[in-house]
C-alpha positions in Angstrom: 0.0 0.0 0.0 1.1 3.6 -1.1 0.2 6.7 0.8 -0.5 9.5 -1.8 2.1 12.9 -1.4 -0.3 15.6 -1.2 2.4 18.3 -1.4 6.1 18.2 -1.3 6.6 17.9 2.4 10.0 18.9 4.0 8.0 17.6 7.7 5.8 14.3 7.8 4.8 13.8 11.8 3.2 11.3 10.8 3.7 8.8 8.1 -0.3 7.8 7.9 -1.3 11.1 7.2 0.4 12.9 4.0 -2.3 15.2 3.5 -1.1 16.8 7.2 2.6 17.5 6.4 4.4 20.7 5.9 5.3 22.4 2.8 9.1 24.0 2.6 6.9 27.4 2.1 4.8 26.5 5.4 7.6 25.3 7.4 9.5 29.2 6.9 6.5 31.0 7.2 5.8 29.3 10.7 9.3 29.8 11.6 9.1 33.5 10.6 6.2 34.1 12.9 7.8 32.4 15.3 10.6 34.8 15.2 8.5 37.8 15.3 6.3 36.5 18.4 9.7 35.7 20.2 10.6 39.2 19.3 7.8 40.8 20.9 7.7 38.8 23.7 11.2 39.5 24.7 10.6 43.2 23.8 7.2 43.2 26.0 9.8 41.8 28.6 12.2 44.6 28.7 10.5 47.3 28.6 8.8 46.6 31.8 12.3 45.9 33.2 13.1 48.8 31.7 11.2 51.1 34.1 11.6 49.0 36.7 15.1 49.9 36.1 14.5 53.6 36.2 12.4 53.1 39.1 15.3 51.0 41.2 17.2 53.6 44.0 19.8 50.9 44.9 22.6 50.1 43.0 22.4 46.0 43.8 18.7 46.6 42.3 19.7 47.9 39.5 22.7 45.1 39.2 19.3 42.5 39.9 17.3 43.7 37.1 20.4 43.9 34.3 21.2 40.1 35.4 17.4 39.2 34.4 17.5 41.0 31.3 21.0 39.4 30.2 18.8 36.6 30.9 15.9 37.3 28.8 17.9 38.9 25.7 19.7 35.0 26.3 16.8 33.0 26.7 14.3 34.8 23.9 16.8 35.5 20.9 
């Protein structure tokens, strides 16, 4: 028994069902929009650190809040 190729597929999770499988095409524009939702995630995340920065009156504070953002610029690129 063959299974029909619906599309070129450059992902098949599963081998019983072609017609579900990725195109090259759909596999970069996920990826892209993945990108951009990291993006604005890790932006969204900054900026509140950001003025919680600004905010701080303590030097270790301050020191605090840079160590979570090296964190986040790490963790979300």
């Amino acid at each position: 028994m063959t299974i029909p190729v619906y599309s070129d597929p450059c992902h098949m999770p599963c081998p019983d069902l072609p017609h579900h499988s990725l195109t090259k095409e759909d596999k970069e524009r996920g990826l892209e929009k993945l990108q951009q939702v990291r993006a604005q995630v890790r932006e969204g995340m900054l900026s509140s650190l950001r003025k919680e920065y600004e905010q701080a009156e303590s030097s270790y504070q301050r020191a605090l809040i840079n160590q979570r953002a090296k964190r986040i610029k790490r963790n979300w690129s």
